[in-house]
C-alpha positions as CSV (number, residue, x, y, z in Angstrom):
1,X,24.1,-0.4,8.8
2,X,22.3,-3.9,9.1
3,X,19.5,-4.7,6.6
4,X,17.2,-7.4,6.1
5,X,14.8,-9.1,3.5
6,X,12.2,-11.3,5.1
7,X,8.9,-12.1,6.5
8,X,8.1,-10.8,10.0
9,X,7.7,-13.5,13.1
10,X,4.8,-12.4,15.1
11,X,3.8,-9.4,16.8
12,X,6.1,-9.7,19.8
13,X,8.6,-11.9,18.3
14,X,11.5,-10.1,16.8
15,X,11.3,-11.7,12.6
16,X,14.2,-14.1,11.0
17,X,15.6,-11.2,9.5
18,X,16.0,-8.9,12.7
19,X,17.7,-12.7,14.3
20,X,20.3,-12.5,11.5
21,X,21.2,-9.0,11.9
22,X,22.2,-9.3,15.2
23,X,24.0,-12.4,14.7
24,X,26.3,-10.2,11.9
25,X,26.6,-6.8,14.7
26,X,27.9,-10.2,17.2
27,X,30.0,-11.2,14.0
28,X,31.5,-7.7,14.0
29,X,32.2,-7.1,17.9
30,X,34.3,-10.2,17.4
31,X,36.1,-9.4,14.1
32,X,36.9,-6.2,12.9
33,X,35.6,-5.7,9.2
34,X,33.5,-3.2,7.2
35,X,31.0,-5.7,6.1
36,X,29.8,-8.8,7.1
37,X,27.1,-10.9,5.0
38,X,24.6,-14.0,5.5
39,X,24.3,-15.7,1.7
40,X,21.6,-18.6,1.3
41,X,22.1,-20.6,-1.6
42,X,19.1,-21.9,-3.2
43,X,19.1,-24.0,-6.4
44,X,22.7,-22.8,-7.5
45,X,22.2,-19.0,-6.3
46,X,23.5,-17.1,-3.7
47,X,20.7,-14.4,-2.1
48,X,21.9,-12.2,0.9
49,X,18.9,-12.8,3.6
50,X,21.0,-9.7,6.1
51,X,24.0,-7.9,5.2
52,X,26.4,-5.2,7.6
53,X,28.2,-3.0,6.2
54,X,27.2,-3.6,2.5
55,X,24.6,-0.8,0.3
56,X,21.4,-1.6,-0.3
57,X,22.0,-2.2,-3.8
58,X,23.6,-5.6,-2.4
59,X,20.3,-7.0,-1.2
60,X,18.6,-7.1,-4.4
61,X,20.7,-9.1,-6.6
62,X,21.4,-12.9,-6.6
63,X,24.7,-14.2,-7.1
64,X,24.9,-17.4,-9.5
65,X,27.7,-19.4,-8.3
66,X,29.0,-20.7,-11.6
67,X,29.6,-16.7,-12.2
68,X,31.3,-15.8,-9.6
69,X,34.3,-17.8,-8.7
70,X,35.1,-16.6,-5.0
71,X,31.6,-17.9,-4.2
72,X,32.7,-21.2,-5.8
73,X,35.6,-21.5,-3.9
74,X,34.1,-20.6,-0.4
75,X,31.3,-23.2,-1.0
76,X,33.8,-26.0,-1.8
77,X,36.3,-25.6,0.8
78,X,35.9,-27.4,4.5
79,X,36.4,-24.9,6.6
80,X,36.8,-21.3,4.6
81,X,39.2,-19.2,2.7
82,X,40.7,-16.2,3.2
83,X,42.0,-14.4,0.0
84,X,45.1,-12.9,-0.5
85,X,44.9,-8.9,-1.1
86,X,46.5,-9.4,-4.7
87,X,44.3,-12.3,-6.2
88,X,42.8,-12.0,-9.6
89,X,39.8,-13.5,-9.1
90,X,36.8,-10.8,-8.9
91,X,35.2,-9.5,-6.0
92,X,31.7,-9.5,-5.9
93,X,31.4,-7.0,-3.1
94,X,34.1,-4.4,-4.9
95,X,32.2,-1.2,-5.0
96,X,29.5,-2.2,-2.6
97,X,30.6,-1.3,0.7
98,X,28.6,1.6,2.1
99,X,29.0,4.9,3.3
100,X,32.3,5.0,1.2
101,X,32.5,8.2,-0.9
102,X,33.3,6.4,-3.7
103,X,33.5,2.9,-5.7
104,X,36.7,1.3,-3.5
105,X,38.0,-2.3,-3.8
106,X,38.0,-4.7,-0.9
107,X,41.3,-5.9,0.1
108,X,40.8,-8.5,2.3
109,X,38.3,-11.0,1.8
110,X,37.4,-13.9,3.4
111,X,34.1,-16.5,4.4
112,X,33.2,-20.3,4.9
113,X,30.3,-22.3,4.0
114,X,27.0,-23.0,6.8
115,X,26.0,-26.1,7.3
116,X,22.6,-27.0,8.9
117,X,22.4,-30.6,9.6
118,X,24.7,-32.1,7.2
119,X,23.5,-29.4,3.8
120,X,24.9,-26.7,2.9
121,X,22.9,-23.6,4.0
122,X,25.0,-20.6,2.5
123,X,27.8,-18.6,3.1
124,X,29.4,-16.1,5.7
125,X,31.5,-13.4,4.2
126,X,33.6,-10.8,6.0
127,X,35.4,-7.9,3.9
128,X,37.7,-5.7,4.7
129,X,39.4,-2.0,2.9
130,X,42.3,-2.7,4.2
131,X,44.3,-5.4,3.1
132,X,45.5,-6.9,6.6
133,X,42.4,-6.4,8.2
134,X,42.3,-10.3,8.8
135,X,45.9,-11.2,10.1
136,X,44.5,-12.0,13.7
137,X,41.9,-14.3,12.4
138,X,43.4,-17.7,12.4
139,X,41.5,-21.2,11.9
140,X,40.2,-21.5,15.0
141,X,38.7,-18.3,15.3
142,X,37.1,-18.1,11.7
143,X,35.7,-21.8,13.1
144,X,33.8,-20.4,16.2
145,X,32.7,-17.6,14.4
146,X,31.0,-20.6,11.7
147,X,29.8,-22.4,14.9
148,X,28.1,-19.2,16.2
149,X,26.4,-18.2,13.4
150,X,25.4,-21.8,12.4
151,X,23.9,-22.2,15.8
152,X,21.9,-18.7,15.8
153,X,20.9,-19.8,12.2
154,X,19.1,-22.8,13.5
155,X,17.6,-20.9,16.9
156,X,16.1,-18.3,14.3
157,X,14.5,-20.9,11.7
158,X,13.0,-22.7,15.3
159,X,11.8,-19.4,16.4
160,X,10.3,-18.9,12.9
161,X,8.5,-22.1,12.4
162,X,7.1,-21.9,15.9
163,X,5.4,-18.4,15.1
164,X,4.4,-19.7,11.8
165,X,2.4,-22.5,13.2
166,X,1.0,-20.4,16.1
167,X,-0.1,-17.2,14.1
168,X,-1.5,-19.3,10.8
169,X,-3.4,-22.0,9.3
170,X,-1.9,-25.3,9.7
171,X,-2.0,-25.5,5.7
172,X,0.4,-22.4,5.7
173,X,2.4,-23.5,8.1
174,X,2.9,-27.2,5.9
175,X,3.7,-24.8,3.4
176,X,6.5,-23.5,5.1
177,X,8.1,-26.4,5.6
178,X,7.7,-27.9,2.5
179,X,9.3,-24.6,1.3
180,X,9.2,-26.3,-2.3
181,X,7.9,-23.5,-4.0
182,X,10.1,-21.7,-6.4
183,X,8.9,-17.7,-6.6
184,X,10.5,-14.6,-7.9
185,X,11.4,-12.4,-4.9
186,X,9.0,-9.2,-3.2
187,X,12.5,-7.5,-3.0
188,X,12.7,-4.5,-0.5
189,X,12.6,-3.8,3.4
190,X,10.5,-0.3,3.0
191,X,7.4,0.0,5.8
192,X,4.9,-0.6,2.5
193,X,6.6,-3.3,1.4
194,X,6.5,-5.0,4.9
195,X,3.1,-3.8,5.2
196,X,2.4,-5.7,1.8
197,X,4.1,-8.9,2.6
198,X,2.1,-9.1,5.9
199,X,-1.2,-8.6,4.0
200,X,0.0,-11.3,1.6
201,X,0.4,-13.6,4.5
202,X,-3.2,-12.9,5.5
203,X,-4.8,-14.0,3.0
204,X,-2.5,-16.0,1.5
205,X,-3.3,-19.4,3.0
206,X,-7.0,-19.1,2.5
207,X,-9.5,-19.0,-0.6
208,X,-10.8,-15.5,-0.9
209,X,-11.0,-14.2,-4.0
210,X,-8.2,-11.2,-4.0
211,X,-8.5,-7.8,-6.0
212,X,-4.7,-6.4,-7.1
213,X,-4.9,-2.8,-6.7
214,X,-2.1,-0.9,-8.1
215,X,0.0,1.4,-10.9
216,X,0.9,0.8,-14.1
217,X,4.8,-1.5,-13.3
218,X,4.1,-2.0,-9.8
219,X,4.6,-5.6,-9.8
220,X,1.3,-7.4,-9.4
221,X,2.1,-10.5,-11.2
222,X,4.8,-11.0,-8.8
223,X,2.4,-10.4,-5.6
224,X,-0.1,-13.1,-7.3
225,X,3.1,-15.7,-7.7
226,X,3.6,-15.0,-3.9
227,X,0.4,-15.5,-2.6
228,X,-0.3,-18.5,-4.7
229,X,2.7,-19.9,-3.1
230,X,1.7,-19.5,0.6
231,X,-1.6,-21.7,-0.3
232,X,-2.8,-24.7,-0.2
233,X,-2.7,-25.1,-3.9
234,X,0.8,-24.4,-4.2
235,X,1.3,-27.8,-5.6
236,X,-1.0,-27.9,-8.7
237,X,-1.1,-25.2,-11.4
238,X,-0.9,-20.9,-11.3
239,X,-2.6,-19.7,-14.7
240,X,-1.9,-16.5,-16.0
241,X,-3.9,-14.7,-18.2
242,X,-3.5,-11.1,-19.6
243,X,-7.0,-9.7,-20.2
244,X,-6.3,-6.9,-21.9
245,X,-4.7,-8.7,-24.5
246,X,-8.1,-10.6,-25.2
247,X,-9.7,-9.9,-28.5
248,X,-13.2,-9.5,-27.6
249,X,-13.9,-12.2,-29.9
250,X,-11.5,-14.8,-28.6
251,X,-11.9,-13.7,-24.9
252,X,-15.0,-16.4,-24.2
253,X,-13.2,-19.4,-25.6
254,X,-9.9,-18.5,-24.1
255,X,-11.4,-18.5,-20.3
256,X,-14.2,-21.1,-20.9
257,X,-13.0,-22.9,-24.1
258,X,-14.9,-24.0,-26.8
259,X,-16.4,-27.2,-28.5
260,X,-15.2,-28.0,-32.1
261,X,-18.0,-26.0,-34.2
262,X,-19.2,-23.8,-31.4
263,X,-18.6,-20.9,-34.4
264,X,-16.4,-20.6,-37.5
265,X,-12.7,-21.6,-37.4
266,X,-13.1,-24.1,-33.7
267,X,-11.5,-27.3,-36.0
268,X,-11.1,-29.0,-32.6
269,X,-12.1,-28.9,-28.5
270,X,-10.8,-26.5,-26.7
271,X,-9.8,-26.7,-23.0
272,X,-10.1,-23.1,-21.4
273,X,-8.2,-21.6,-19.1
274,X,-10.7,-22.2,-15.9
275,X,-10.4,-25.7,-16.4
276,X,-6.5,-25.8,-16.9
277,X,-6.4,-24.2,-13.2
278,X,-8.7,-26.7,-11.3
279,X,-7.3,-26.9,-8.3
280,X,-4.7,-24.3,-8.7
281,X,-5.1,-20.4,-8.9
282,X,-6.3,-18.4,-11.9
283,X,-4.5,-15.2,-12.2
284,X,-6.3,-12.4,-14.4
285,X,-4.2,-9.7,-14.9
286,X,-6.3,-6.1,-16.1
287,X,-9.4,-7.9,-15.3
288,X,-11.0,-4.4,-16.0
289,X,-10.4,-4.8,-20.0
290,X,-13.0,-8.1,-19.9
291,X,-15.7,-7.5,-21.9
292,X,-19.3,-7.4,-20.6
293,X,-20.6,-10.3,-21.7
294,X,-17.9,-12.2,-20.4
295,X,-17.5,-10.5,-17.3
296,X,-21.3,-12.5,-16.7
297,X,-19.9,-15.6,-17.4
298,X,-16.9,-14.6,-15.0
299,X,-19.2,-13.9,-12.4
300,X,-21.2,-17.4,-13.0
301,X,-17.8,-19.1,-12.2
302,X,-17.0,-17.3,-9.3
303,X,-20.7,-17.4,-7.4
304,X,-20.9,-21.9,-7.9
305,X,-17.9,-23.0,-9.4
306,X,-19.9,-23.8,-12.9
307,X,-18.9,-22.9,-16.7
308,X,-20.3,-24.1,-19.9
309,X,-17.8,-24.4,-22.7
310,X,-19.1,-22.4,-26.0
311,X,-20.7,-25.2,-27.9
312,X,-21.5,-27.5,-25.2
313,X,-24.6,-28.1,-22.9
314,X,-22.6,-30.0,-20.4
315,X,-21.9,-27.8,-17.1
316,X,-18.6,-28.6,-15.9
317,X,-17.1,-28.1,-12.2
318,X,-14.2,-26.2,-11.4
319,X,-12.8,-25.8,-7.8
320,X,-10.6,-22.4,-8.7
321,X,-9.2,-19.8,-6.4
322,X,-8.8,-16.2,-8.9
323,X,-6.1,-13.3,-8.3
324,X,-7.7,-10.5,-10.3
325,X,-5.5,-7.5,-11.1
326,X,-5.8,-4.0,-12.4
327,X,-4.9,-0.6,-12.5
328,X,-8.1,0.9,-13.3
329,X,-10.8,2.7,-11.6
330,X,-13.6,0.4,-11.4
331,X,-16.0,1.9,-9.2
332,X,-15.7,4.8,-12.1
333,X,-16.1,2.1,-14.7
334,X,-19.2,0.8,-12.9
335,X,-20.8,4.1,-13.0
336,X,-20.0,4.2,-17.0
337,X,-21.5,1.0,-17.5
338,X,-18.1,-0.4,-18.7
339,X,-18.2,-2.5,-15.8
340,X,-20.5,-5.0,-13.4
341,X,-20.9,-4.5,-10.0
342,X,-21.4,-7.2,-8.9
343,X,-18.9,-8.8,-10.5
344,X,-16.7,-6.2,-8.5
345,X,-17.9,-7.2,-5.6
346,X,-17.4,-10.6,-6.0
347,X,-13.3,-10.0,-7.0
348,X,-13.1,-7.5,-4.2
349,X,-13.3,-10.1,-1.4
350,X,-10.0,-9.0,-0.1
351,X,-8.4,-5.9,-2.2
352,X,-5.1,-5.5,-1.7
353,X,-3.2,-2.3,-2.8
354,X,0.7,-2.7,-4.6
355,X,2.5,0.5,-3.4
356,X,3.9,2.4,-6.1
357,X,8.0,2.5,-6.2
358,X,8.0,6.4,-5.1
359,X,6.6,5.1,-1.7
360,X,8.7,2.7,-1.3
361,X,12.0,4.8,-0.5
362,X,15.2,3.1,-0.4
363,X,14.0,-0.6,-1.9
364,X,15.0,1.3,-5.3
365,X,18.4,0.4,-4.7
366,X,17.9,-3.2,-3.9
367,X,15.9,-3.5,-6.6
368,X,18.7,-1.3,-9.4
369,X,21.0,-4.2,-7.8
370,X,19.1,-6.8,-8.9
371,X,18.9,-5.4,-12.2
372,X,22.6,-5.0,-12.5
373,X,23.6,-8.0,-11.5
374,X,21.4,-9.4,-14.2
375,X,22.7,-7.4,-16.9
376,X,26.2,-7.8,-15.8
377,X,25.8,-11.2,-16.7
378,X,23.9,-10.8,-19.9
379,X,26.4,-8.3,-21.1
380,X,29.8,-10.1,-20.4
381,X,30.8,-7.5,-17.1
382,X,32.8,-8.1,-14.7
383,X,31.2,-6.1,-11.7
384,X,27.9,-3.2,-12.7
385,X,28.1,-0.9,-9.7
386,X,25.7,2.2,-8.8
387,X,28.4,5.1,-8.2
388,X,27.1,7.2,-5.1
389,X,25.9,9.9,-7.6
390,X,24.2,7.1,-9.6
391,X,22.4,6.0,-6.2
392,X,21.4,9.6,-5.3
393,X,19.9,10.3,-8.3
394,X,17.8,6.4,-8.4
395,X,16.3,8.2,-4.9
396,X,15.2,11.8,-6.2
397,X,13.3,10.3,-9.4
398,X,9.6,9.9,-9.0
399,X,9.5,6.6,-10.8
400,X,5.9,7.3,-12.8
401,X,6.4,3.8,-14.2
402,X,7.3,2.0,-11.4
403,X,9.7,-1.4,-11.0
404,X,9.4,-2.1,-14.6
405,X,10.2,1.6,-15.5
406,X,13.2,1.2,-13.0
407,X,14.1,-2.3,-14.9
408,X,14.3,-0.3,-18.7
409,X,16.2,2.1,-16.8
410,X,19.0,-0.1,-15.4
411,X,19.3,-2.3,-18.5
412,X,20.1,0.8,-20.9
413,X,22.1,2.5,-18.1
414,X,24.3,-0.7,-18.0
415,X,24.6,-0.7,-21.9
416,X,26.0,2.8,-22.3
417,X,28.3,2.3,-19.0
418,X,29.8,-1.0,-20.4
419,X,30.3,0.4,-24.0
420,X,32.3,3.5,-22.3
421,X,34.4,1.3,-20.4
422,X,37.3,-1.2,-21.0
423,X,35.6,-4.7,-21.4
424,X,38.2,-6.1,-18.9
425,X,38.0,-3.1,-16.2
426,X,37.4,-4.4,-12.7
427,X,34.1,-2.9,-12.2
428,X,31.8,-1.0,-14.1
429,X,30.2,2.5,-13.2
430,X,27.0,3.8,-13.6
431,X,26.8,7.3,-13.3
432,X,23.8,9.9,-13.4
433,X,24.5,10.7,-16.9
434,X,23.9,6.8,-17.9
435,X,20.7,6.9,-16.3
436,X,19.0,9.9,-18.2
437,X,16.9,10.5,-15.8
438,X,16.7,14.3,-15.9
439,X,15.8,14.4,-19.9
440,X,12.6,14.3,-21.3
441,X,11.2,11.0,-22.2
442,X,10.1,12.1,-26.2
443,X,13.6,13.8,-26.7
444,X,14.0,13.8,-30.3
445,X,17.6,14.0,-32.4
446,X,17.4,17.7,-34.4
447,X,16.7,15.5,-37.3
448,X,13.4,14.0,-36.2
449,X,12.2,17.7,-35.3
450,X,9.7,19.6,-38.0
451,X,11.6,22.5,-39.3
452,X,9.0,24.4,-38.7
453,X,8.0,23.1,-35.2
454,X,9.6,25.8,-33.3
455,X,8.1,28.8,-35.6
456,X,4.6,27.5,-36.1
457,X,4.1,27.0,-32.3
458,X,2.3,30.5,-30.9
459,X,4.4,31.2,-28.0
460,X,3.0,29.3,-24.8
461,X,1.8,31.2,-21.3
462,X,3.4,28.4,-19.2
463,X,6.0,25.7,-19.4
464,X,3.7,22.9,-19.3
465,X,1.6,24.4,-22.2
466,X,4.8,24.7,-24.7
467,X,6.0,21.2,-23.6
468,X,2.6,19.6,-24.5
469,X,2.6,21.8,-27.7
470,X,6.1,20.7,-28.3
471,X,4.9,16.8,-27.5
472,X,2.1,17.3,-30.0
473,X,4.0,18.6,-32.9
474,X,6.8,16.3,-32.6
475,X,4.5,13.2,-31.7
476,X,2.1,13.8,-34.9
477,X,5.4,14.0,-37.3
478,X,6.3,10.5,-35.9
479,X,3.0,8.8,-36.6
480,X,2.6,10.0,-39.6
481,X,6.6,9.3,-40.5
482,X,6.0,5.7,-39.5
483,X,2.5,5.8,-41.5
484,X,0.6,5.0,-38.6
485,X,2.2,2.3,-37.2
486,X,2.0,2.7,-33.8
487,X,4.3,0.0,-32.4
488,X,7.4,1.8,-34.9
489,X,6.2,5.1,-33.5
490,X,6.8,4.1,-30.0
491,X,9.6,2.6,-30.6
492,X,11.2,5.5,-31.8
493,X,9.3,7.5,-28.6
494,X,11.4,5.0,-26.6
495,X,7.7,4.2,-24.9
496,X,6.0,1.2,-24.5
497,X,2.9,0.5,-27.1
498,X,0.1,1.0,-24.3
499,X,1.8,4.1,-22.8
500,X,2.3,6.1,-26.3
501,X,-1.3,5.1,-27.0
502,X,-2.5,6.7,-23.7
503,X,-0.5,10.1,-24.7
504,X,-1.7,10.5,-28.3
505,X,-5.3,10.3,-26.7
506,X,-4.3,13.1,-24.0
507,X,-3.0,15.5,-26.6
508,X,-5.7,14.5,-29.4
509,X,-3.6,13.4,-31.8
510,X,-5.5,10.5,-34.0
511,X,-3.8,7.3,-34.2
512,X,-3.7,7.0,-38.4
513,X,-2.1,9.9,-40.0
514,X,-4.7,12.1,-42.3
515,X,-4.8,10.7,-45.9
């Protein structure tokens, strides 16, 4: 199996990830292995760009090379290492071999550092099950095997660059190049992600407004990071701003900023968040939760470029490109009145659409790998690893809330697998019955549950019917125990604030408790 993370070349041009596979199928004709990996090392971490004969879960996570000691090694030496079956330093690929029935060890391991004209590019890494898989491979042979895939590094990054400047602006193309950009990964090689990633290098170069279309978790912020990156403004400032955390009050003066006086408590000049992007991007995420009369100002801005600071008659100039996001209906909340239409249409220049995670098929394991190999250094663990069960059920769950319902997942799978296991095992195994995905989410312990919750309840005609009766007795003891607090409520739901709100209005349950 050979997978790839990358950006496609061209139309009729095979992409820089589908050049690296093949160079790792030559790399296996010539040296018999059960996986082969291509590791770039960017600013002290290790990210696999194609891998052979490694799971999924491998793609997604990014190797620090201060925590993982056989990296180390490899990058330092001259011309590689080859390990011997018994050393005692950990193996980062232990457990992640595919197509093995379970979690095995590797037993021969060995790599060397690429170099592209005179800097160190990555690594190559060949591992083994059996433990003298390597015996024929002397010096000379792990040395033309460098030299090959060195060389077919270089033909794919020419191939690339030529496609780049041939299909794209020339501002895009600079961008490439420059390549100075630091963004968080699009991780995952599914058809909608691809899809997504060409779309994003579309627009990406040019000024159009773009509309973020997408669930709840999806990972829009990320999308906005990426297309800032692949413009022209990549260089000066991406500014952030969370709508639907605005107090209606403060909304105005955070976008637009204010002039000392403009009402009660401005002590002192504010600069808003238009004018801290000039020249950059302005990223508003849940742009649906704006209020009205802001959403005209908003529209002002985006038809000439112009904003007036509360308290000030001076029109000021901004040269902004805006990322809107949100996971609302707007057409619906145009035709409430909660919404302006034209302000829609001005956002919607280009709408792009963020595929939920249960479209996205098997990028659930690169992304659980990611996860892991962040908690495995957060909690002190040697090696987190997805048994096959573990993997199995990450595919059959629907994933309602997406990458970030994924992330909570993984991070309290990882808790309760380390806790169960030795602190100094080899590797660490998640299981299905770490991830809890089978239970419901508002499970309560027999203490938290009325007494009298499962007599007072009139027997219900279907299952849905007594869940939400269950949910709705259970739901209303815990506001009221926390006295209508809503952030210790779901806490104790194991829900975020937002979500629990949303489900106390879908079973009519009132936020305060009754007096």
């Amino acid at each position: 199996m050979s997978v790839e993370m990358t950006t496609s070349g061209g139309p009729d041009l095979p992409s820089e990830g589908e050049r690296f596979g093949a160079l790792l199928k030559a790399v296996r004709e010539l040296v018999r292995c059960d996986a082969v990996a291509l590791l770039r090392l960017e600013d002290g971490m290790l990210r696999a760009v194609a891998v052979d004969g490694l799971s999924d879960e491998a793609l997604g996570r990014r190797f620090a090379v201060a925590a993982h000691p056989r990296f180390a090694r490899l990058l330092e030496s001259p011309a590689g290492v080859r390990f011997p079956p018994d050393c005692d330093l950990p193996d980062p690929y232990d457990g992640l071999v595919s197509g093995q029935p379970e979690i095995l060890p590797v037993h021969d391991c060995m790599g060397a550092p690429l170099r592209l004209r005179g800097d160190t590019w990555g690594l190559l890494t060949l591992d083994a099950l059996e433990p003298s898989a390597f015996d024929a491979v002397g010096p000379a042979r792990m040395e033309a095997l460098v030299r090959l895939v060195e060389s077919g590094i270089e033909a794919a990054h020419a191939a690339r660059d030529m496609a780049r400047r041939t299909a794209q602006e020339q501002v895009l193309a600079e961008a490439w190049q420059s390549g100075r950009a630091a963004v968080r990964e699009l991780v995952g090689t599914s058809a909608a992600m691809q899809q997504l990633r060409r779309e994003i290098d579309t627009v990406g170069a040019s000024d159009l407004t773009v509309l973020l279309l997408g669930e709840t978790g999806v990972g829009k912020d990320l999308v906005a990071q990426r297309l800032h990156a692949c413009s022209r403004r990549r260089s000066q400032p991406l500014v952030q701003v969370n709508c639907a955390a605005l107090p209606e009050t403060l909304a105005d003066s955070e976008l637009f900023g204010h002039r000392r006086g403009a009402f009660t408590g401005a002590i002192q000049d504010r600069t808003g968040k238009f004018e801290l992007a000039d020249g950059g991007t302005l990223f508003l995420d849940e742009v649906g939760e704006l209020p009205l009369g802001v959403q005209a100002k908003l529209l002002r801005v985006l038809q000439g470029g112009e904003l007036q600071r509360p308290g000030s008659d001076r029109t000021l100039r901004v040269d902004v490109r805006v990322i809107a996001a949100t996971n609302r209906d707007l057409p619906a909340a145009i035709a409430q009145g909660r919404f302006r239409a034209d302000l829609y249409h001005r956002l919607s220049v280009y709408p792009l659409v963020v595929p939920p995670l249960r479209a996205r098929g098997r990028d659930v394991l690169a992304l659980a790998g990611g996860f892991l190999e962040e908690n495995q250094h957060r909690l002190g663990a040697r090696n987190l690893r997805l048994s096959p069960a573990a993997r199995t059920a990450l595919l059959a769950h629907s994933w309602p809330g997406n990458v970030r319902e994924l992330e909570h997942t993984i991070s309290r799978a990882a808790l309760r697998a380390y806790r169960e296991h030795a602190p100094r095992a080899r590797w660490v195994a998640i299981e299905p019955r770490h991830l809890l995905l089978e239970e419901a989410p508002l499970q309560p312990s027999p203490v938290d549950v009325p007494a009298s919750a499962a007599a007072s309840e009139a027997p219900a005609t279907t299952l849905r019917e007594a869940t939400e009766a269950f949910q709705r007795e259970w739901l209303a003891a815990c506001v009221a125990r926390h006295g209508g607090n809503l952030s210790r409520a779901a806490a104790q739901a194991g829900m975020d604030r937002s979500n629990f709100h949303r489900l106390l209005r879908k079973l009519g349950i009132a936020a305060q408790p009754p007096a």
